[in-house]
C-alpha positions as CSV (number, residue, x, y, z in Angstrom):
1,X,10.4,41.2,-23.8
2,X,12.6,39.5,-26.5
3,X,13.2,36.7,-23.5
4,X,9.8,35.9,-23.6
5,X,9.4,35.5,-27.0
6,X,11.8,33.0,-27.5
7,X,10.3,30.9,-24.3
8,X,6.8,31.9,-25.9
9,X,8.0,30.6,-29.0
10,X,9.8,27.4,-27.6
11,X,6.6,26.4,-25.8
12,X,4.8,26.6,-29.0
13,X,7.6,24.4,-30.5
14,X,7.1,21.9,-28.2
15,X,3.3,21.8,-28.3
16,X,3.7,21.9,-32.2
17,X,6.3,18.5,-32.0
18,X,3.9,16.8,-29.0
19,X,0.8,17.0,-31.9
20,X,3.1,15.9,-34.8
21,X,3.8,13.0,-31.8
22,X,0.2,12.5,-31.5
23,X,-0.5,12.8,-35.5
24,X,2.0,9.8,-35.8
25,X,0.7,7.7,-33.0
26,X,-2.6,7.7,-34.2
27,X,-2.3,7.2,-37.6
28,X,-0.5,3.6,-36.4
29,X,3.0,5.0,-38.2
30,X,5.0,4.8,-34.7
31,X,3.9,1.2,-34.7
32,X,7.3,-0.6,-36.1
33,X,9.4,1.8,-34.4
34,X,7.8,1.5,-31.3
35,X,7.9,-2.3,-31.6
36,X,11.4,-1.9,-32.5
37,X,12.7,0.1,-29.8
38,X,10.4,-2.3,-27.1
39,X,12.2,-5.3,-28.6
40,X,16.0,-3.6,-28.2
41,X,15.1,-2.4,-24.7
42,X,13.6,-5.6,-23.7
43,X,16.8,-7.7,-24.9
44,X,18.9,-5.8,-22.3
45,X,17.1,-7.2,-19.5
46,X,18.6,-8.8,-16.0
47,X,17.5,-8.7,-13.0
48,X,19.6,-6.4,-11.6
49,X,18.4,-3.7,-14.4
50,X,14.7,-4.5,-13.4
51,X,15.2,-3.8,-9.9
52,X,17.3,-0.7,-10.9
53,X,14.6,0.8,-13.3
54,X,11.5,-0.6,-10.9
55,X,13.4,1.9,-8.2
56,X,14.0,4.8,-10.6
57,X,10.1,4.5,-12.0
58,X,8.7,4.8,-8.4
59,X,10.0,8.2,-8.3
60,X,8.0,9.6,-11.4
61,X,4.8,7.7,-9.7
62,X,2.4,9.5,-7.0
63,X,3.1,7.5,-4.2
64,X,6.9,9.6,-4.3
65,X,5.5,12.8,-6.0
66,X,2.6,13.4,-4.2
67,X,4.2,13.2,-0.2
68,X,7.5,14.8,-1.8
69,X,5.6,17.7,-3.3
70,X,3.8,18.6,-0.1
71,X,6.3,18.5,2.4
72,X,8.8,21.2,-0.6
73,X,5.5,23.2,-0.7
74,X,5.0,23.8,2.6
75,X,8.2,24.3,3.6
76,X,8.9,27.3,0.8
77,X,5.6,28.5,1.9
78,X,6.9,28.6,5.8
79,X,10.3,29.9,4.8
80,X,9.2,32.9,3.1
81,X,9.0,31.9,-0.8
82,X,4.7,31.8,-1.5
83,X,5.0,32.3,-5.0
84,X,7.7,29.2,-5.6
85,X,5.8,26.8,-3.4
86,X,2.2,28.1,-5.8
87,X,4.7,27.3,-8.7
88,X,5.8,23.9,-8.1
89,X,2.1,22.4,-6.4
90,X,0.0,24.7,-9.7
91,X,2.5,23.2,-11.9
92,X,3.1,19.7,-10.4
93,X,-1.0,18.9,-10.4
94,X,-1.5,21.0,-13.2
95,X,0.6,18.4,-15.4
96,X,-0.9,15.9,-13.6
97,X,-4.8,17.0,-14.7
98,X,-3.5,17.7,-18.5
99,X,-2.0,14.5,-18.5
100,X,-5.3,12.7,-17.7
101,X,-7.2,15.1,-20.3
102,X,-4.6,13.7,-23.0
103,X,-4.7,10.3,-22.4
104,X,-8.6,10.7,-22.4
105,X,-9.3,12.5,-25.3
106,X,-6.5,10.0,-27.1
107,X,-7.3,6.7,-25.3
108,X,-4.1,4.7,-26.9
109,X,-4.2,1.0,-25.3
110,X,-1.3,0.4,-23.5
111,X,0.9,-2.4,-24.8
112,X,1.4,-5.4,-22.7
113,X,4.0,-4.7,-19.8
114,X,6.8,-7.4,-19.0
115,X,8.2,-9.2,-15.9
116,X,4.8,-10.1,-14.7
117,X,3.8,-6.9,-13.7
118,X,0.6,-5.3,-12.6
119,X,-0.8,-3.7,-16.1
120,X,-1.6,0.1,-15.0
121,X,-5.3,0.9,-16.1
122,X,-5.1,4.4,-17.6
123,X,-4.4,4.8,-21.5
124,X,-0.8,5.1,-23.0
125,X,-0.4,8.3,-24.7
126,X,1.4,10.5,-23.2
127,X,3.3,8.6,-20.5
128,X,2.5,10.4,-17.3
129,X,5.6,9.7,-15.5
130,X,7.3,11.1,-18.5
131,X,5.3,14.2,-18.1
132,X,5.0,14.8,-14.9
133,X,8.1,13.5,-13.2
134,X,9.7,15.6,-15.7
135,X,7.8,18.8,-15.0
136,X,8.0,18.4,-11.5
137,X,12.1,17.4,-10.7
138,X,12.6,20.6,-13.8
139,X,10.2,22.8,-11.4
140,X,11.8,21.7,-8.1
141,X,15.8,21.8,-10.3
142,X,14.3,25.3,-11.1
143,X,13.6,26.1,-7.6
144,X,16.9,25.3,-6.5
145,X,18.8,26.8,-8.7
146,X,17.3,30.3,-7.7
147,X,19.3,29.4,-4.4
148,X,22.7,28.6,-5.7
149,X,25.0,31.3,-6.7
150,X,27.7,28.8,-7.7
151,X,27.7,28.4,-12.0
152,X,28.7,25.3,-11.5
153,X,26.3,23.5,-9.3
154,X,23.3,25.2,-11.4
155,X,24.5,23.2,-14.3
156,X,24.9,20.1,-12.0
157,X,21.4,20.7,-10.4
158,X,19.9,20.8,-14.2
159,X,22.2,17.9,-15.4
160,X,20.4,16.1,-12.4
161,X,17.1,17.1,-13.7
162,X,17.2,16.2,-17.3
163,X,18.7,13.1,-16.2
164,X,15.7,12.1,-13.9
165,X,13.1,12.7,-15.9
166,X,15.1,10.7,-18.9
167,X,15.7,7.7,-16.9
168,X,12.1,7.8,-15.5
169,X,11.2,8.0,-18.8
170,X,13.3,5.3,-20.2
171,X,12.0,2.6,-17.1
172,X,8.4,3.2,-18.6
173,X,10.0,1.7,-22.0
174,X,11.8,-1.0,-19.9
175,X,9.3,-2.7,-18.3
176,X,6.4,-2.1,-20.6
177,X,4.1,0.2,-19.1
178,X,4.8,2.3,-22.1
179,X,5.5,2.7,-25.9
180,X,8.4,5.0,-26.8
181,X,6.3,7.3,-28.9
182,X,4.2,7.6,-25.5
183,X,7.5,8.5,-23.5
184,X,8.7,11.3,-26.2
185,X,5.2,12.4,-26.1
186,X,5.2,13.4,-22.2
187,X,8.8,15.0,-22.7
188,X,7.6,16.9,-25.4
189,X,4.3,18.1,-23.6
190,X,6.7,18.1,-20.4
191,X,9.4,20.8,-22.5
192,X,6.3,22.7,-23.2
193,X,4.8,23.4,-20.0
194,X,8.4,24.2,-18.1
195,X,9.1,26.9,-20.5
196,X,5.5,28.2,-20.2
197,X,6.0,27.9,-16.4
198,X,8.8,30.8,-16.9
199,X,7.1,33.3,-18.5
């Protein structure tokens, strides 16, 4: 019982931080740190970097999630685990479908992306791949980690995790598909909905 409260009450911790997020964004008060950040991010760029964060942002994006997701669902389903494989596809399109809710109900244009790339069409706030990269590599890290009795690799499986979803995150920045109130935004909603996931 005393387990749940504390993830009960770190959910509500990172809904409460996601709104403050949200209060901040709209009320144009993220706007010179944002612009800040963009600017810092956007002086470190090469080509090499672009091609590296172009690689890590495809997989936070559907055409990687979406295949990925099926083909780990079904196979827990066929290998005995129903409940884990209802866990990572409720939780995976779940993010997915709050994501879209957010950015609707927010609509925050998003800035203007570099490198000559292909604007994406949906609003800015939260950053999807933030969100739901996040929650799905911390559902899947989850998943595995049920598996491994070693200490050692669970902490490496996690490490893994957290470091996905940050560098997805952090591409978003770097080419300009997002601001980086919008990233800490889908982290935040992301922290929420994977410790809601283990109650």
């Amino acid at each position: 019982m005393t387990a749940r409260r504390y993830l009960l009450g770190g959910a509500l911790a990172a809904a409460l931080l996601f709104l403050l997020l949200a209060r901040w964004v709209l009320s144009g008060d993220s706007t010179l740190f944002d612009l800040w950040v963009r600017d810092t991010v956007h002086g470190w760029a090469s080509p090499l970097l672009t091609r590296g964060m172009l690689a890590i942002t495809t997989l936070g994006s559907e055409y990687v999630l979406l295949p990925l997701g099926a083909v780990l669902v079904w196979r827990l389903a066929t290998t005995g685990r129903p409940r884990q494989a209802i866990l990572l596809a409720a939780g995976g399109l779940g993010a997915e479908l709050v994501s879209q809710v957010l950015k609707l109900a927010l609509h925050r244009p998003r800035p203007e992306v570099f490198f000559g790339l292909v604007p994406a069409e949906t609003y800015s706030f939260p950053s999807g791949h933030a969100f739901v990269a996040t929650v799905f590599y911390g559902l899947l890290a989850g998943i595995l980690m049920t598996l491994v009795p070693s200490r050692r690799k669970r902490v490496y499986i996690a490490a893994v995790a957290v470091l996905t979803g940050g560098l997805i995150g952090f591409s978003r920045v770097y080419l300009g598909y997002h601001y980086p109130s919008d990233v800490l935004g889908g982290w935040a909603c992301a922290a929420a909905w994977l410790t809601l996931a283990k109650l």
